[in-house]
C-alpha positions in Angstrom: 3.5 -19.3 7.6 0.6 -16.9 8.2 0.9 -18.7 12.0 4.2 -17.2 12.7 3.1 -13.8 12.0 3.1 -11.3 15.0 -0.2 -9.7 15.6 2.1 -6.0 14.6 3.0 -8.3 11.5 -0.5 -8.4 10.4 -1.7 -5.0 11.4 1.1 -3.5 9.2 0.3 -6.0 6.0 -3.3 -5.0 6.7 -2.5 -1.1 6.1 -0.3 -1.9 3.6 -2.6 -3.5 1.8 -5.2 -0.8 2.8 -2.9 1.8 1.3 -1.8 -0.4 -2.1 -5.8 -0.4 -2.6 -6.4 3.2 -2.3 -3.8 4.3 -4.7 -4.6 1.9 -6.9 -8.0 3.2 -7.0 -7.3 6.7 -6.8 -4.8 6.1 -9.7 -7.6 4.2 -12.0 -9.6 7.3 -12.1 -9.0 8.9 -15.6 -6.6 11.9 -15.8 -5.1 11.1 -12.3 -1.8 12.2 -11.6 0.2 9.5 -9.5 1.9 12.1 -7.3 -1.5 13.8 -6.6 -2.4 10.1 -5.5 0.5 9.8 -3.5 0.0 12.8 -1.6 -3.7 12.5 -1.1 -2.5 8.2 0.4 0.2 10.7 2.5 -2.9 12.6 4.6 -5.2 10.0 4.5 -2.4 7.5 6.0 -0.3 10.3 8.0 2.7 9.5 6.2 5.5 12.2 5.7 7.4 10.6 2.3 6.2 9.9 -1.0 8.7 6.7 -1.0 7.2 4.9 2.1 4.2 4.9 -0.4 5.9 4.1 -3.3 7.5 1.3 -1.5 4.7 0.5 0.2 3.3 -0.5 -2.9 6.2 -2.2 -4.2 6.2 -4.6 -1.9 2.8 -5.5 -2.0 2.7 -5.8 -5.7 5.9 -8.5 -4.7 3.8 -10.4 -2.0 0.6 -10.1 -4.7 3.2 -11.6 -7.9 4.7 -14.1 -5.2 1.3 -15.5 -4.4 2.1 -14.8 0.0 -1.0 -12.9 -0.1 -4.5 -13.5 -1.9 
């Protein structure tokens, strides 16, 4: 399947995935707050809404539980 994926495809599951790692990281930390996380993701990444991260991460926790992506 990954052969049928545009090269924008993969670019955008790349920073997706690039995203998904850095909260989960920033989230680890002891005594983080998960909207602090969010909005530090939201500079980093130049997004404008908390919920493009939260469902950023949604859907690669789906694609992780799915087994579409290692």
């Amino acid at each position: 399947m990954d052969s049928t994926i545009t090269k924008y495809a993969r670019k955008k599951l790349a920073r997706e995935e690039a995203i998904y790692r850095d909260y989960q990281a920033l989230v680890s930390a002891p005594g983080s707050m998960k909207t602090a996380c969010v909005d530090v993701i939201m500079e980093k990444y130049n997004y404008n809404s908390r919920s493009a991260i939260w469902k950023i991460c949604k859907r690669v926790e789906q694609r992780q539980s799915n087994g579409s992506v290692n």
